[in-house]
C-alpha positions, 0 to 999 in steps of 0.5 A, spaced: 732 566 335 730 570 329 735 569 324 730 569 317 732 574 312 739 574 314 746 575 309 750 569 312 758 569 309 761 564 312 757 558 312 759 551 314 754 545 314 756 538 318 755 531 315 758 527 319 754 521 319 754 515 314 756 517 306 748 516 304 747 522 308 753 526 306 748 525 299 742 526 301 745 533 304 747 535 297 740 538 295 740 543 301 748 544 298 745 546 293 740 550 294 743 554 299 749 555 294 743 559 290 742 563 296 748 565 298 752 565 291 758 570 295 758 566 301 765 560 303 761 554 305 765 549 308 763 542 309 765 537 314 764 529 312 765 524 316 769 519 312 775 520 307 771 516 300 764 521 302 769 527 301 772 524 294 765 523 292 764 530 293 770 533 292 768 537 285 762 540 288 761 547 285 755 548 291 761 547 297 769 552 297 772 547 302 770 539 305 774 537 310 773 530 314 772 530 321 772 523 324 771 524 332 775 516 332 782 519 330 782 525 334 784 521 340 788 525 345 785 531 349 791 536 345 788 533 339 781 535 339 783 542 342 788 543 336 781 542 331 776 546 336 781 551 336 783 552 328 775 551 326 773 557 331 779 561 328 775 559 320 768 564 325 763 561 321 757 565 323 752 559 320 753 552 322 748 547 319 748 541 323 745 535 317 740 531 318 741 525 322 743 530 328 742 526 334 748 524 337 751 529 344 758 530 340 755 533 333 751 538 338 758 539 342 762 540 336 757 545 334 757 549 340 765 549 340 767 551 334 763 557 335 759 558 330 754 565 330 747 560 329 748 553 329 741 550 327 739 543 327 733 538 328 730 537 334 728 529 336 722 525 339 726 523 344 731 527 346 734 527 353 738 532 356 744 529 356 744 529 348 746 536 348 741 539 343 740 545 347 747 548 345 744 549 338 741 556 336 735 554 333 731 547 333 726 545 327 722 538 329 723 532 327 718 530 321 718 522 321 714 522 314 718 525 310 726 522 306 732 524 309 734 529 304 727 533 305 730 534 313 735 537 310 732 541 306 727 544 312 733 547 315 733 553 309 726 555 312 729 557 319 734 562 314 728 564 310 730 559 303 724 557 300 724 550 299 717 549 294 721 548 288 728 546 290 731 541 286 731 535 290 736 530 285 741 527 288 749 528 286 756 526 286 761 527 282 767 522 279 774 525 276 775 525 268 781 518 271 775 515 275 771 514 268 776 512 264 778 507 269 771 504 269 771 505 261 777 500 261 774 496 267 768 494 263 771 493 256 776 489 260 770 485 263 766 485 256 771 486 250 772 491 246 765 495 246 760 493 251 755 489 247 748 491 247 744 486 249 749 484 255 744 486 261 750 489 268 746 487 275 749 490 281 749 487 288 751 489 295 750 484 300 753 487 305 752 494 310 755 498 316 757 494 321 756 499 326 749 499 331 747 494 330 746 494 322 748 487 319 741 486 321 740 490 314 742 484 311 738 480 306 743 474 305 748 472 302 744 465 300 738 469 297 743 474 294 746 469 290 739 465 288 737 472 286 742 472 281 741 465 279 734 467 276 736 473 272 743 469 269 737 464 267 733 468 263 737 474 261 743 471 260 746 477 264 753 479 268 752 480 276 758 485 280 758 484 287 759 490 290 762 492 298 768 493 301 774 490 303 771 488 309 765 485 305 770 480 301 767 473 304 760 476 303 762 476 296 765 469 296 759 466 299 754 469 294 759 467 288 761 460 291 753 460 290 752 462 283 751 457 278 755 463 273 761 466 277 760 474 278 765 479 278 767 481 284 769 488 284 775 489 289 774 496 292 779 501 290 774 507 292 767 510 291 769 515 285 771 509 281 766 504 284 760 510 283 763 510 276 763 503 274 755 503 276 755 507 272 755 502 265 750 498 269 742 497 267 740 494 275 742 494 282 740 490 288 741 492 294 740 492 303 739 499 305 746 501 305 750 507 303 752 503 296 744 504 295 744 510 296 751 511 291 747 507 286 741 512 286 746 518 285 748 515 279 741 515 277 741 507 276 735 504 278 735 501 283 731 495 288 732 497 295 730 491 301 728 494 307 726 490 314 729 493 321 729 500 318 723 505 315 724 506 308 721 512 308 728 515 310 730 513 303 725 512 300 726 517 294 718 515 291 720 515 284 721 511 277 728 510 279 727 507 286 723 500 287 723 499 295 721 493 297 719 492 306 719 486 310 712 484 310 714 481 317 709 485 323 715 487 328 717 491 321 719 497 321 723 497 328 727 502 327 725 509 324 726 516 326 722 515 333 728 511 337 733 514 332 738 515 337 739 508 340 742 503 337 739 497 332 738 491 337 733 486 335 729 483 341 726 477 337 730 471 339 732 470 331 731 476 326 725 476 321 723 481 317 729 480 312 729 473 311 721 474 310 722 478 304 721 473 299 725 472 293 719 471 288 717 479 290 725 482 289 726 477 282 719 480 280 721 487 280 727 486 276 724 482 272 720 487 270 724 492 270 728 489 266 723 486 261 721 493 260 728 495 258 729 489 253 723 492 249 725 499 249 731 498 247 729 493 241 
């Protein structure tokens, strides 16, 4: 199917994946919005704090949130078809990661005029990529955000010089909230010379991904070496379902770190914005960081990096030098993260000597800039 050149009106994009992903698609929201300046374009997100996030994003008219895990009985998941197919869309983009049966299902349900998406290595039948209009091939050398943006090509957008900086948008009550956080942290004015370091230790739970984990022990002995020389305040970061992981580290931390409770991702967003550095496992918070335009040290062992990987001055990543790493990429994306070692390696042979070092000079660099 040739669908190059045409004048869509009624565009709708499907980021039901995690909140990274939801980031990493605003670059083709964006692009696509200065194609079609007339057009609605609706976005589906998977999780309520992703949309929050996105909320002020001039590039879309509408998000909603489509989590399949709460539209449980038959009669409600008919209800949805029905009232999305009633919106006829006559473009649907299916992001990238688009591996899974249900995102190829929905698709065709709500039935869209063309519905274009990515074609994986392994596809099988049963995954139901055959009920899109259109498949591009995966590329498994290039970032998320650049899939994304190779699906414009199908529609004739030209990609060469789009604008590949990543967004989210906080609300005037988020920033002041952050304001009143940080001054509460620091006293009145925020000294100069008091370096903020971000860590998250945590990561999903789904799939397998807490294999993604550094650990709480390292994260806490990283935090200990930048206390020491900087004199600096570290904030663990990570939902409620984190809060023991956060413990673990700050009973180990010889200076207490702040423990931000979660109270949602705008405000979080907007604390990172006050910090110098960020730490953290390959995580939608990492991703947060980087959207916020935080330097940031990624740590990678299971999962390709070059999926997150922006390859930039803001983005420090740092692989597992273990041989079995990386061992899941966009080659078995579809199936879930399982090890089959005995004892998961790659993250613990990520020494603390080779992250330390990278915030040292990073932060080094900064004291002097500023003096």
């Amino acid at each position: 199917m040739n669908v190059s050149g045409r004048k869509f009106k009624n565009i709708a994009v499907s980021s039901i994946s995690g909140i990274g992903n939801s980031i990493f698609a605003v670059p083709m929201l964006r692009l696509l919005r200065k194609n079609f300046p007339e057009a609605k374009i609706t976005l589906f997100v998977r999780f309520k704090p992703a949309r929050a996030l996105l909320d002020e994003c001039p590039y879309v008219d509408e998000i909603m949130v489509i989590d399949y895990s709460t539209v449980k009985s038959f009669k409600s998941k008919v209800r949805l078809i029905c009232e999305l197919r009633r919106r006829k869309f006559d473009l649907l983009i299916t992001a990238f990661p688009s591996e899974k049966r249900e995102k190829n299902l929905f698709a065709f349900l709500i039935g869209a005029g063309v519905r274009i998406s990515h074609k994986y290595v392994n596809s099988k039948f049963s995954d139901l990529g055959f009920l899109q209009s259109v498949r591009i091939p995966v590329d498994i050398s290039i970032h998320d955000l650049e899939q994304n943006l190779r699906l414009l090509e199908i529609i004739g957008i030209d990609t060469t010089n789009a604008d590949r900086k990543l967004q989210i948008w906080t609300s005037e009550d988020d920033q002041t909230f952050a304001a009143n956080y940080i001054e509460k942290l620091l006293g009145e004015g925020r000294r100069k010379d008091k370096i903020l370091v971000g860590f998250h230790a945590g990561s999903s739970e789904e799939f397998g991904m807490t294999y993604k984990r550094w650990g709480a022990r390292n994260f806490a002995r990283l935090g200990n070496l930048i206390t020491e020389k900087y004199d600096a305040k570290i904030l663990l970061f990570g939902g409620p379902e984190e809060k023991g992981l956060k413990m673990a580290i700050a009973e180990r931390m010889k200076v207490t770190p702040v423990i931000v409770e979660k109270t949602s991702m705008p405000k979080d967003a907007a604390i990172m914005d006050y910090l110098d550095l960020f730490v953290s496992n390959d995580s939608g918070n990492m991703n947060l960081a980087l959207a916020v335009g935080i330097f940031t040290i990624g740590l990678f062992g299971p999962v390709d990096s070059v999926r997150a990987d922006l390859k930039n001055e803001q983005h420090v990543v740092i692989n597992s030098p273990a041989h079995c790493s990386p061992c899941w990429g966009l080659a078995n994306i579809t199936e879930p993260l399982i090890c089959s070692l005995p004892e998961v390696i790659c993250m613990k042979q990520i020494a603390l000597e080779t992250v330390f070092d990278a915030a040292d000079k990073y932060l080094s660099k900064l004291i002097e800039t500023e003096n």
